[in-house]
Gaussian input, Z-matrix of N, CA and C with variables (Angstrom, degrees):
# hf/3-21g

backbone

0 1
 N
 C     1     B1
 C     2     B2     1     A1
 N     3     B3     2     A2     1     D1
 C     4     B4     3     A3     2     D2
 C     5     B5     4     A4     3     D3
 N     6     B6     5     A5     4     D4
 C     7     B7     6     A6     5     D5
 C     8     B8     7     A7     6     D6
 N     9     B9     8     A8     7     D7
 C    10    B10     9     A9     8     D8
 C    11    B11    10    A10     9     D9
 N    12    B12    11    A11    10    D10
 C    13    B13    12    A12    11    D11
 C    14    B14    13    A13    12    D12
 N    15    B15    14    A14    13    D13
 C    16    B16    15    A15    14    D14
 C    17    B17    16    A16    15    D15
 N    18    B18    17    A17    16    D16
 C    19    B19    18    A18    17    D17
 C    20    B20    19    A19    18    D18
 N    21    B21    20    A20    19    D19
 C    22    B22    21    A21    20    D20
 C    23    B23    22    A22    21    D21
 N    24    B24    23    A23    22    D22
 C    25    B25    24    A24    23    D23
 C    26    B26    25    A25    24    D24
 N    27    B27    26    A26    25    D25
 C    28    B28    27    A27    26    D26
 C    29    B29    28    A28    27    D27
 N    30    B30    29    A29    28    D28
 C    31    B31    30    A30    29    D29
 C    32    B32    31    A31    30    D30
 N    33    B33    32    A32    31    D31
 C    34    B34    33    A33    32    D32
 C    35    B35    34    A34    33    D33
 N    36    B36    35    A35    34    D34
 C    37    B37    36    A36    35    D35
 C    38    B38    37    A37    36    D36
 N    39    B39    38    A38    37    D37
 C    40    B40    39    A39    38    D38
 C    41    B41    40    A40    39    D39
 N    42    B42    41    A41    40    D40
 C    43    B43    42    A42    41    D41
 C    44    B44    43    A43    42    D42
 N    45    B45    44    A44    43    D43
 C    46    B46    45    A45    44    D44
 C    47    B47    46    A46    45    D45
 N    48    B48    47    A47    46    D46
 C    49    B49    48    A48    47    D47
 C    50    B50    49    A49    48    D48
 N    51    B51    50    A50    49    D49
 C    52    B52    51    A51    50    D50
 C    53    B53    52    A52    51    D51
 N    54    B54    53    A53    52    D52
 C    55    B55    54    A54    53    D53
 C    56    B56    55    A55    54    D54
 N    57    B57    56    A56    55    D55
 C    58    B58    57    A57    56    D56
 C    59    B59    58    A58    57    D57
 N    60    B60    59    A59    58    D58
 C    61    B61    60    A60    59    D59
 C    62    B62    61    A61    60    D60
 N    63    B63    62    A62    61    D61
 C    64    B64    63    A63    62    D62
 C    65    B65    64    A64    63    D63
 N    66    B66    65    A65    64    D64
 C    67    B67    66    A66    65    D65
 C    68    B68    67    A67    66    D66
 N    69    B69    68    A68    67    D67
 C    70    B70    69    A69    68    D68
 C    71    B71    70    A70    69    D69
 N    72    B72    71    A71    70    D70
 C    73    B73    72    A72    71    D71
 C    74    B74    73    A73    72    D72
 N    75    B75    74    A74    73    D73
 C    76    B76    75    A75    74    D74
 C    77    B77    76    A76    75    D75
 N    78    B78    77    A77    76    D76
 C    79    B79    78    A78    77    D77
 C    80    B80    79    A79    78    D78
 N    81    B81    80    A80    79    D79
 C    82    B82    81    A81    80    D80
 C    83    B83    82    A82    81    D81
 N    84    B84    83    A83    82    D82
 C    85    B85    84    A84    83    D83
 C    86    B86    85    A85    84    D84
 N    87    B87    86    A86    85    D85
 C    88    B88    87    A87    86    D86
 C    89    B89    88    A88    87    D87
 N    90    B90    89    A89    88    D88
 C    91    B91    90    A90    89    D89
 C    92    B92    91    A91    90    D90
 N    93    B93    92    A92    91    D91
 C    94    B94    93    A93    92    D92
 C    95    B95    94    A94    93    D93
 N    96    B96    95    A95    94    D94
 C    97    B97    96    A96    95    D95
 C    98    B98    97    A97    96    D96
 N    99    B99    98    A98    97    D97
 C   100   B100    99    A99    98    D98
 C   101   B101   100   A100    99    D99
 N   102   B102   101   A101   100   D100
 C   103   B103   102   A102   101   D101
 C   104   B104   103   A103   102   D102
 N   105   B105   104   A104   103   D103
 C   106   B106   105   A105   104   D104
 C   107   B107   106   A106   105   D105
 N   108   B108   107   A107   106   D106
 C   109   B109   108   A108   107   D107
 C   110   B110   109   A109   108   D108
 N   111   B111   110   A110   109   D109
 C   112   B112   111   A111   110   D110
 C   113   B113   112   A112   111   D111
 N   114   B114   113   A113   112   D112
 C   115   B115   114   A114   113   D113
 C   116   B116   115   A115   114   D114
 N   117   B117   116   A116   115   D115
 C   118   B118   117   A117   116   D116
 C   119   B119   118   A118   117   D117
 N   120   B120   119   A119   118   D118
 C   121   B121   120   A120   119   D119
 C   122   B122   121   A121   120   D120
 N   123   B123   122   A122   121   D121
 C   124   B124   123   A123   122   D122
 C   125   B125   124   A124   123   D123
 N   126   B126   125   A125   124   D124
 C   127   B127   126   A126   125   D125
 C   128   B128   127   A127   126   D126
 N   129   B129   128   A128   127   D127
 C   130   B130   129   A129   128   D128
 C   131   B131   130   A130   129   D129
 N   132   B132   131   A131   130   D130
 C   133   B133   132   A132   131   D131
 C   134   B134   133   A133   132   D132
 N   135   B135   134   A134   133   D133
 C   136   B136   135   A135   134   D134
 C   137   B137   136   A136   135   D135
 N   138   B138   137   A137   136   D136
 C   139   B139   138   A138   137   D137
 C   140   B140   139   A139   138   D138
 N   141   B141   140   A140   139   D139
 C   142   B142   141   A141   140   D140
 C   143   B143   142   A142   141   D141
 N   144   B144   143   A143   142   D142
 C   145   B145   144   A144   143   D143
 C   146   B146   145   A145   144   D144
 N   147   B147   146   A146   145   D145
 C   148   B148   147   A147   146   D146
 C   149   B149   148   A148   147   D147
 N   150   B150   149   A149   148   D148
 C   151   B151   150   A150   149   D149
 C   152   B152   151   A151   150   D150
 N   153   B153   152   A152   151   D151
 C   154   B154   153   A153   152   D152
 C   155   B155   154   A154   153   D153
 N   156   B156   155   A155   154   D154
 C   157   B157   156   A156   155   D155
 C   158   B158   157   A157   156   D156
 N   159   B159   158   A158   157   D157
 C   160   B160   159   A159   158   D158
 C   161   B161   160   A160   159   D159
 N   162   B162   161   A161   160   D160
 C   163   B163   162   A162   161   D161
 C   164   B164   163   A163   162   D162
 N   165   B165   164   A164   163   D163
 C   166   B166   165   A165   164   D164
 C   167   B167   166   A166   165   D165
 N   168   B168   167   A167   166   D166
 C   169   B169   168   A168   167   D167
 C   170   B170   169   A169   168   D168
 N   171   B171   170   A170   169   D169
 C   172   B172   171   A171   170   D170
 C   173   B173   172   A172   171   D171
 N   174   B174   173   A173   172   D172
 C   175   B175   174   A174   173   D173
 C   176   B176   175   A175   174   D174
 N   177   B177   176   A176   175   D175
 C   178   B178   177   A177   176   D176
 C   179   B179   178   A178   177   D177
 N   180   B180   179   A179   178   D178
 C   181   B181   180   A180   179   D179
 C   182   B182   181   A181   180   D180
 N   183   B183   182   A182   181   D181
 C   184   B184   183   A183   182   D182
 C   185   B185   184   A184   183   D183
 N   186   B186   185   A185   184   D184
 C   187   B187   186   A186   185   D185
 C   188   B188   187   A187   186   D186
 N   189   B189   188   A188   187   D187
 C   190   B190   189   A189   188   D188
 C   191   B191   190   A190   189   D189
 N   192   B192   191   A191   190   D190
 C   193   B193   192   A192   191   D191
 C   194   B194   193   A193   192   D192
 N   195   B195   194   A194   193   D193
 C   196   B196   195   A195   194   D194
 C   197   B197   196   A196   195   D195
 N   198   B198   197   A197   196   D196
 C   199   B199   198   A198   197   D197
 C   200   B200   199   A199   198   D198
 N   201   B201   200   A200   199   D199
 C   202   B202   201   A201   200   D200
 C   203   B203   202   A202   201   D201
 N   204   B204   203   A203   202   D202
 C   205   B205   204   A204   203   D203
 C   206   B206   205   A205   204   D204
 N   207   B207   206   A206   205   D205
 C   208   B208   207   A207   206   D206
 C   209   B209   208   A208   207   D207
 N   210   B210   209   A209   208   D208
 C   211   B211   210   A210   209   D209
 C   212   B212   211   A211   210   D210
 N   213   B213   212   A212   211   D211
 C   214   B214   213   A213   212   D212
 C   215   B215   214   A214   213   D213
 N   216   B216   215   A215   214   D214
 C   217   B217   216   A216   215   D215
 C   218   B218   217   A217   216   D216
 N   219   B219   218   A218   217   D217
 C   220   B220   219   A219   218   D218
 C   221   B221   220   A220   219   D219
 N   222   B222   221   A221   220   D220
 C   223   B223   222   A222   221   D221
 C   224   B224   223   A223   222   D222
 N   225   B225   224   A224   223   D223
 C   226   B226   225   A225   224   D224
 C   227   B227   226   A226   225   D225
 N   228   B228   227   A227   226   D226
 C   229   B229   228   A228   227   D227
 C   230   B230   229   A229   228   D228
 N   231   B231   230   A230   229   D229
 C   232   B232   231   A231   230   D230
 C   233   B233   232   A232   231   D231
 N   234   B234   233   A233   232   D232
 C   235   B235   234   A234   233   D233
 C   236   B236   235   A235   234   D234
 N   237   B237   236   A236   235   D235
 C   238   B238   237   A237   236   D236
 C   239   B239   238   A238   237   D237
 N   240   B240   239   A239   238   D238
 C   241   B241   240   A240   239   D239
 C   242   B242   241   A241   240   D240
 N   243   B243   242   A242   241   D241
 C   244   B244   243   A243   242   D242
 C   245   B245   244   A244   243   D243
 N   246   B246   245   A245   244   D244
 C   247   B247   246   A246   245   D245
 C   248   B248   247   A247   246   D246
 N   249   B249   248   A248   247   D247
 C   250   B250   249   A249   248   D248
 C   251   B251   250   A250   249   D249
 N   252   B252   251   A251   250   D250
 C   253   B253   252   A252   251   D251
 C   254   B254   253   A253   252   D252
 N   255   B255   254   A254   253   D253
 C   256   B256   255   A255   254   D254
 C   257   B257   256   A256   255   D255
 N   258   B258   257   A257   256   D256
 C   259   B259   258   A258   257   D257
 C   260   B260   259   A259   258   D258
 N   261   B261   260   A260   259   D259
 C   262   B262   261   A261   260   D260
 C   263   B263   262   A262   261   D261
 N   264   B264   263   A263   262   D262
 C   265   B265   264   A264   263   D263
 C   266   B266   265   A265   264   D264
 N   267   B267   266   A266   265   D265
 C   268   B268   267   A267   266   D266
 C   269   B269   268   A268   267   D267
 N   270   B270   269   A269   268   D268
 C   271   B271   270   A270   269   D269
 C   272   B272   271   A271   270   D270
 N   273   B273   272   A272   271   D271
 C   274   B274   273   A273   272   D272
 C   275   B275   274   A274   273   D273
 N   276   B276   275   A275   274   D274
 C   277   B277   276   A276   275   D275
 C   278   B278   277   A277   276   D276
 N   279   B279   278   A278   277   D277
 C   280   B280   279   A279   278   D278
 C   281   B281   280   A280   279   D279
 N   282   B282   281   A281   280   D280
 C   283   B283   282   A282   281   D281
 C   284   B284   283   A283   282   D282
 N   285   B285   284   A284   283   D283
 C   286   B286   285   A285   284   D284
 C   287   B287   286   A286   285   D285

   B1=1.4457
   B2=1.5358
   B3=1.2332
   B4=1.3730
   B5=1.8055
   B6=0.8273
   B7=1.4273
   B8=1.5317
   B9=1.6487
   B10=1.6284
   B11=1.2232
   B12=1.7045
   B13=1.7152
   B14=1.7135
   B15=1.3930
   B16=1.2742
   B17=1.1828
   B18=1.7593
   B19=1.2031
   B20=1.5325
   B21=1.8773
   B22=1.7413
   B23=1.5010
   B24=1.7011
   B25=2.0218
   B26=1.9479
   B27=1.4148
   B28=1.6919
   B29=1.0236
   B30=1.7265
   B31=1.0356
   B32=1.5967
   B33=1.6062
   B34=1.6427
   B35=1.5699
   B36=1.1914
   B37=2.0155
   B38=1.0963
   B39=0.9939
   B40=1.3417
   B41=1.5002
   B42=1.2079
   B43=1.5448
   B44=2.0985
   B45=0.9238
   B46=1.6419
   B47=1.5399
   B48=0.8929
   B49=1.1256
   B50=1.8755
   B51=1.1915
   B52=1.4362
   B53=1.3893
   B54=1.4470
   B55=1.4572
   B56=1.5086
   B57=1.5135
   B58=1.3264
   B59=1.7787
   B60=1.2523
   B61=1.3489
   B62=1.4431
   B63=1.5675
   B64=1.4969
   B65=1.8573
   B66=1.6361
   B67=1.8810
   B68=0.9392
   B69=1.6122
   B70=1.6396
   B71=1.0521
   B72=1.4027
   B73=0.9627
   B74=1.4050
   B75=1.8687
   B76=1.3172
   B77=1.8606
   B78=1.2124
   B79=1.8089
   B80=1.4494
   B81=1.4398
   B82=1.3404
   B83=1.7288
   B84=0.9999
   B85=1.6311
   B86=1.4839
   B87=1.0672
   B88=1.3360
   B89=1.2150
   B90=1.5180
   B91=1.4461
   B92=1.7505
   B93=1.7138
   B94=1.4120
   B95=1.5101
   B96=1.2218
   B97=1.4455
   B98=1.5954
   B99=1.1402
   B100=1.2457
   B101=1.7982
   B102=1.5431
   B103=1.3954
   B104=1.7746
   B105=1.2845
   B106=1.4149
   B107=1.2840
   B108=1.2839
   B109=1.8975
   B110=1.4394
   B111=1.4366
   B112=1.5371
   B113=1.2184
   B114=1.2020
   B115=1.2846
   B116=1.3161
   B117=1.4229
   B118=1.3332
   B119=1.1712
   B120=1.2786
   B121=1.5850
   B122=1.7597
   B123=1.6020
   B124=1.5634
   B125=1.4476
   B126=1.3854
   B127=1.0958
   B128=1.8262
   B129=1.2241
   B130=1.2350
   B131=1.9556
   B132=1.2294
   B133=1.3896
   B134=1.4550
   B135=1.4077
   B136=1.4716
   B137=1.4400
   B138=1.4915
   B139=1.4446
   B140=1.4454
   B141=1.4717
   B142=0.9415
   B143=1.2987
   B144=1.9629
   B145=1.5132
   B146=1.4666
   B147=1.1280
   B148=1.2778
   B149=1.6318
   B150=1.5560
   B151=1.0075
   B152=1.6527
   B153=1.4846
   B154=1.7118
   B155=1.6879
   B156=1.5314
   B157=1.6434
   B158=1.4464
   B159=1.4747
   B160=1.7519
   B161=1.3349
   B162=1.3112
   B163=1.9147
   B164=1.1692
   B165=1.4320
   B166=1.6985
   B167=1.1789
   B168=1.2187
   B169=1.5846
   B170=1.5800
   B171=1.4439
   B172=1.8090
   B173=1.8037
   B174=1.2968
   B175=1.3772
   B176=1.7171
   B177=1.4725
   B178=1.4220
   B179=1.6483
   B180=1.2772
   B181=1.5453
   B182=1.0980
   B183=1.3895
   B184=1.0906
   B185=1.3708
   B186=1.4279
   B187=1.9516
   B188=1.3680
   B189=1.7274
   B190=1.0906
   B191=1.8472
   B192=1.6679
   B193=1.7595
   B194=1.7317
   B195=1.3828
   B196=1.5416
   B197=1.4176
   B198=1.2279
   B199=1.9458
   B200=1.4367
   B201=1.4669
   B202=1.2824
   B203=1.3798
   B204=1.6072
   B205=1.3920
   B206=1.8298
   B207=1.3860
   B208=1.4419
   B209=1.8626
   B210=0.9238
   B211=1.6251
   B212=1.8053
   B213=1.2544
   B214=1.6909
   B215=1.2185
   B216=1.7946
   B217=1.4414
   B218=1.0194
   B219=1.1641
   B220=1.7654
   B221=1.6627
   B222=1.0809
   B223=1.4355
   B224=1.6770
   B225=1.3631
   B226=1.3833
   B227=1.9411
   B228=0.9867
   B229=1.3965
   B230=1.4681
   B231=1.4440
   B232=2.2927
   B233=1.5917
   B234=1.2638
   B235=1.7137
   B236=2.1573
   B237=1.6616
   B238=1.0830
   B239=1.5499
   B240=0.8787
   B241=1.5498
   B242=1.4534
   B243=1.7024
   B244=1.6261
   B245=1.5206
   B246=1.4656
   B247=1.4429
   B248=1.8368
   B249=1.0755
   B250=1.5715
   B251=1.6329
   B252=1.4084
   B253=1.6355
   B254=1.4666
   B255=1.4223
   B256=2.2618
   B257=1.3619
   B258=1.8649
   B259=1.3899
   B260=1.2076
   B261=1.3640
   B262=1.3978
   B263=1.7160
   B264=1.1089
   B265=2.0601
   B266=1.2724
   B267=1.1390
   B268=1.3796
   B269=1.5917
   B270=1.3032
   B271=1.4064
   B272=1.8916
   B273=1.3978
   B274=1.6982
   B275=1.3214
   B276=1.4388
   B277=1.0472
   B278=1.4129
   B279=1.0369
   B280=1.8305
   B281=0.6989
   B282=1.8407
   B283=1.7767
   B284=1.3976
   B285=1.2939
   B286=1.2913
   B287=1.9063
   A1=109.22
   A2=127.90
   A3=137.73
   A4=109.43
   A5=123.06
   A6=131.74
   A7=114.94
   A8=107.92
   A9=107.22
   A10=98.32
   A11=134.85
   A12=102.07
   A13=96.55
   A14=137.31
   A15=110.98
   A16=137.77
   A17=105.92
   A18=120.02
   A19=135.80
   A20=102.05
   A21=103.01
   A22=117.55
   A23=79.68
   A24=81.52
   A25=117.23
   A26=94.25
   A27=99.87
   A28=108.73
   A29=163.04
   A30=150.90
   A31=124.79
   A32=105.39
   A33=92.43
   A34=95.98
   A35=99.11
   A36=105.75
   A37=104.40
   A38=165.26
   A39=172.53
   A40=112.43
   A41=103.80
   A42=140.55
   A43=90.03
   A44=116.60
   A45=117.10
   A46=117.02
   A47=141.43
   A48=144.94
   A49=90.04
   A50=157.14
   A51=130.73
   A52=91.92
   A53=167.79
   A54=130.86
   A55=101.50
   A56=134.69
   A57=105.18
   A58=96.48
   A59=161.15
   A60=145.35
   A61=127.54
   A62=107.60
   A63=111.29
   A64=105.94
   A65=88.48
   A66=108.25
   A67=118.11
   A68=110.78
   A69=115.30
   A70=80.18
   A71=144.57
   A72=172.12
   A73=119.02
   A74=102.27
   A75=119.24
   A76=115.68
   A77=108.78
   A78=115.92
   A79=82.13
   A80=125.41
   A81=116.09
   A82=121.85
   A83=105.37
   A84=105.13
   A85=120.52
   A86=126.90
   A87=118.38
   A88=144.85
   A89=89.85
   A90=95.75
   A91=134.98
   A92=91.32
   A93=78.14
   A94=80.01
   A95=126.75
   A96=141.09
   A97=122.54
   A98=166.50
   A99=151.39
   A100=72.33
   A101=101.40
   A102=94.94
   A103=85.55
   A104=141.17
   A105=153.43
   A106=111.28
   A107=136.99
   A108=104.54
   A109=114.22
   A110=95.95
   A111=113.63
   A112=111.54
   A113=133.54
   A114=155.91
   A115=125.22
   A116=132.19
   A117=118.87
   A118=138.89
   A119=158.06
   A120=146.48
   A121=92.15
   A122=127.83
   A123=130.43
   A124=96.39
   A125=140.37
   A126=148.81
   A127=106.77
   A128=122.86
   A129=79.75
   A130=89.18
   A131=135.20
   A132=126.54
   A133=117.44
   A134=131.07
   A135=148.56
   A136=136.81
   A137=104.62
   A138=113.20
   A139=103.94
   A140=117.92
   A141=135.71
   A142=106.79
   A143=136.89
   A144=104.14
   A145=125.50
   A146=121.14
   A147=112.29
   A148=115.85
   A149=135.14
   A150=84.85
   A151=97.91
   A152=100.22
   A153=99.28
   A154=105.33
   A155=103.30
   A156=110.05
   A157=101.31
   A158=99.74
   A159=103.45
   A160=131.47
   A161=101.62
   A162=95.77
   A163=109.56
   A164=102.41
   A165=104.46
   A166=138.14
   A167=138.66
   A168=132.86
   A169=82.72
   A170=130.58
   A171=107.78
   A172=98.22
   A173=99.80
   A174=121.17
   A175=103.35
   A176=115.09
   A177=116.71
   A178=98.07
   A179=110.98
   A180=126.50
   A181=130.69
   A182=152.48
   A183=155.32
   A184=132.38
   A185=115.85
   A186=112.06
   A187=81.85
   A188=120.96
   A189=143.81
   A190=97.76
   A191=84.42
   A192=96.87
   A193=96.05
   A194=115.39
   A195=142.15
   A196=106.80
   A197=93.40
   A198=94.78
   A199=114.64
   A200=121.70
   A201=123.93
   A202=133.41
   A203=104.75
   A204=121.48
   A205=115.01
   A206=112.05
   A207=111.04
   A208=81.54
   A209=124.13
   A210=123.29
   A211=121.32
   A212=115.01
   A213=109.16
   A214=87.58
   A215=137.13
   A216=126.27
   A217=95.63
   A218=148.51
   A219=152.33
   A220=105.30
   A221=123.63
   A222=145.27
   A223=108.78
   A224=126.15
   A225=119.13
   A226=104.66
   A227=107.59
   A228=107.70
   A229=129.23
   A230=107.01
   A231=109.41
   A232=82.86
   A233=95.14
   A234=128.89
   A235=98.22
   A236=101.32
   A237=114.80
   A238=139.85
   A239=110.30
   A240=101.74
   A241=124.47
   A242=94.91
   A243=101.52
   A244=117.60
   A245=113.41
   A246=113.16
   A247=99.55
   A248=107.60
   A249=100.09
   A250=91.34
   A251=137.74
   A252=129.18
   A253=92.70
   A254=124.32
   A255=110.76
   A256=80.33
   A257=127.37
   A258=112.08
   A259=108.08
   A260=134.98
   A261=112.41
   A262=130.34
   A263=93.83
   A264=93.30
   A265=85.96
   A266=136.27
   A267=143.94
   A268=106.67
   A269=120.55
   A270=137.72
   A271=121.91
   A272=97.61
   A273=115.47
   A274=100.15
   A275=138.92
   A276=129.74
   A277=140.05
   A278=120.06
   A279=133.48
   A280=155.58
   A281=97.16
   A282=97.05
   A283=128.12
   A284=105.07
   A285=124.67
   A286=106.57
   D1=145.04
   D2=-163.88
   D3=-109.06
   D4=79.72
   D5=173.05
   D6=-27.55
   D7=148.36
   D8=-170.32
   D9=-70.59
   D10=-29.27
   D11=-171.25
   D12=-94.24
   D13=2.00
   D14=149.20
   D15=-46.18
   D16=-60.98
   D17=166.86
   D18=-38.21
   D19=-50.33
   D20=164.48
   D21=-46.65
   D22=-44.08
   D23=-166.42
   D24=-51.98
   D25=-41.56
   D26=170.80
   D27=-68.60
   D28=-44.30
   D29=164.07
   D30=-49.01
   D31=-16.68
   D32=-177.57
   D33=-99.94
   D34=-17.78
   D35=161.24
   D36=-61.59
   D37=-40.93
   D38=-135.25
   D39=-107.77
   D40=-70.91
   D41=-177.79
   D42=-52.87
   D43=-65.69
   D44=177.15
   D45=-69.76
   D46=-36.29
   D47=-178.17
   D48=-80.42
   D49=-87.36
   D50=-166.64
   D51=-60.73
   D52=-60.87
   D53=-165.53
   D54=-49.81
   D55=-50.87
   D56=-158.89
   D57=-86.30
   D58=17.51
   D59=107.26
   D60=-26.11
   D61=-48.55
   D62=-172.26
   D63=-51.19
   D64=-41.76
   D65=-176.15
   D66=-45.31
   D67=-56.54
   D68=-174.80
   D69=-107.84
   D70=110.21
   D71=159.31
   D72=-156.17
   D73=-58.25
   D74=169.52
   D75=-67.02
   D76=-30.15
   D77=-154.49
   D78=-86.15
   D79=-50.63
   D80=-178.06
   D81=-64.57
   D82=-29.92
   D83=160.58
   D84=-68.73
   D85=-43.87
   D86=154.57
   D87=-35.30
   D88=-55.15
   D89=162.91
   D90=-45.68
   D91=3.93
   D92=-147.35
   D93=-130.36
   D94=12.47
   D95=158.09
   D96=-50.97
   D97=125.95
   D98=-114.62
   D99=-137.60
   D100=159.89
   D101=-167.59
   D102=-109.45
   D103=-7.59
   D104=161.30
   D105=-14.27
   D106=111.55
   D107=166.06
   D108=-57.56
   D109=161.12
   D110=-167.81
   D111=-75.43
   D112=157.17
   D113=141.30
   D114=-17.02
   D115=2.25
   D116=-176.50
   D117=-89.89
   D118=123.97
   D119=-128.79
   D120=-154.97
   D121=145.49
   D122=163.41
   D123=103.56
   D124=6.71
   D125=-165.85
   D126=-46.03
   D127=151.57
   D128=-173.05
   D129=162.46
   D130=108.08
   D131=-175.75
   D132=-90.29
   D133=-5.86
   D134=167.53
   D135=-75.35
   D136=37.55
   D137=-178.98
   D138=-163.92
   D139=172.89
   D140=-166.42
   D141=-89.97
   D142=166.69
   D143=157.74
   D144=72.42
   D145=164.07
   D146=173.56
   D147=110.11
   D148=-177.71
   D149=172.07
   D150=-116.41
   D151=179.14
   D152=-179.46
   D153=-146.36
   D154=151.69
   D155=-166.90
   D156=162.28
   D157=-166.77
   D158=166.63
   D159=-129.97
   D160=138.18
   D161=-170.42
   D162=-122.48
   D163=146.30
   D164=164.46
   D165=-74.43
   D166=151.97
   D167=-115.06
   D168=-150.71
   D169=1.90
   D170=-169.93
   D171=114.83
   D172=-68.30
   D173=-137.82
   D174=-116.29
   D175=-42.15
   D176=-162.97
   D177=-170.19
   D178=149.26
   D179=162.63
   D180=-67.09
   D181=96.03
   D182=143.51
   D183=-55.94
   D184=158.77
   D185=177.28
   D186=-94.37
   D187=158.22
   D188=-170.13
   D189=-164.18
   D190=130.71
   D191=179.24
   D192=-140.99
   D193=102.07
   D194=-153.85
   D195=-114.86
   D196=89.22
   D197=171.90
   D198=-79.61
   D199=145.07
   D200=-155.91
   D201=16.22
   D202=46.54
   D203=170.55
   D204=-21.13
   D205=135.35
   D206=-162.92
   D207=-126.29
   D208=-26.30
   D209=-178.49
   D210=-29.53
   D211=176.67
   D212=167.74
   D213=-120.25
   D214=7.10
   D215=168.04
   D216=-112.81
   D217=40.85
   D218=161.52
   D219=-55.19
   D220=-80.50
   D221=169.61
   D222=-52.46
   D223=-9.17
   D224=-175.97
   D225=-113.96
   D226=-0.64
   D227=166.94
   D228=-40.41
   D229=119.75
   D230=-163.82
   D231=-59.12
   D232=168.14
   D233=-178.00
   D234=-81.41
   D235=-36.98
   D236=-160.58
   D237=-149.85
   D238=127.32
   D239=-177.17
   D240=-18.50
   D241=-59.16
   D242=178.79
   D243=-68.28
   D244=-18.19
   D245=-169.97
   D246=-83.23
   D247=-40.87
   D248=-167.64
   D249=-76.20
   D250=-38.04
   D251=-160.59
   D252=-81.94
   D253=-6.95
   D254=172.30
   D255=-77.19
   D256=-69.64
   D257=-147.08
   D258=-54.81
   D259=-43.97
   D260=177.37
   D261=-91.83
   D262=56.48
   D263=177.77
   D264=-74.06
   D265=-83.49
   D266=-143.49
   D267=-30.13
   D268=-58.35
   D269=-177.24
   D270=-56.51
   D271=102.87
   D272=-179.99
   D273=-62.01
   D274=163.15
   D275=142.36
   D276=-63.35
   D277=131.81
   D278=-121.77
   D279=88.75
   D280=-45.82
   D281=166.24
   D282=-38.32
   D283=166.77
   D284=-160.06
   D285=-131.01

């Protein structure tokens, strides 16, 4: 029989080991973020629709609200400030 503070003890084993996956999960996707500015074209805050999020610019993340987006990063726009500024740590200004 497996005792209750065994049991906790394996769940916070558990419980830490996928948070620290989720982590490098994220840092490794980043990494893999092109440091290029993005793709977005129709930029534009006067319409309905469209798409909206934040893209990287080269240099830094911006919110972007893109009416009839013409981009090939149209559909790849971060959810978030913080999500698009992890994918790009890696990227100095300039990179490419």
């Amino acid at each position: 029989m497996i005792s209750p503070a065994s049991a906790r003890s394996s769940i916070a084993i558990i419980v830490a080991f996928l948070f620290a996956s989720a982590i490098a999960m994220a840092v490794l996707a980043g990494c893999n973020a092109s440091c290029k500015a993005m793709d977005v074209n129709g930029i534009s805050g006067n319409c309905n629709g469209g798409a909206t999020g934040y893209m990287w610019t080269g240099t830094s993340c911006i919110y972007t609200h893109a009416c009839n987006c013409t981009g090939a990063d149209c559909q790849r726009l971060y959810p978030s400030q913080n999500s698009c500024d992890n994918a790009h740590l890696h990227c100095s200004p300039g990179s490419k």
